[in-house]
C-alpha positions, -999 to +999 in steps of 0.1 A: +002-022+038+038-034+054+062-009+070+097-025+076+119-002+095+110+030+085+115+026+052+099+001+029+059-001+021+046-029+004+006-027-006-011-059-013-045-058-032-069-085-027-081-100-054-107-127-054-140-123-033-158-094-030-160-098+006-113-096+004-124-060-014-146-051+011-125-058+040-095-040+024-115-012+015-124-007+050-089-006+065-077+011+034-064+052+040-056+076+014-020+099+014-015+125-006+016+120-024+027+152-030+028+161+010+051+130+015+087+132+019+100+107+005+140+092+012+167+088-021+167+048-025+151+020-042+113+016-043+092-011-058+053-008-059+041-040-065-001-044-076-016-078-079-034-082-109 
């Protein structure tokens, strides 16, 4: 997960080895989205896959 001023979060998934999914699981956290504010603007979520 990528913050760029403030703003912008991009979340990568690993895909591949199960050792990647490990590894991201592990520095993973969970939000609850209904307790974020979140600013007017553009968003893009992007999921590998």
């Amino acid at each position: 997960m990528r913050e760029e001023q403030g703003d912008d979060v991009t979340i990568s998934m690993a895909k591949g080895s199960s050792s990647n999914k490990r590894n991201t699981e592990a520095n993973a956290i969970e939000v609850e989205v209904d307790q974020v504010e979140v600013p007017p603007g553009k968003f893009n979520l992007k999921l590998g896959g």
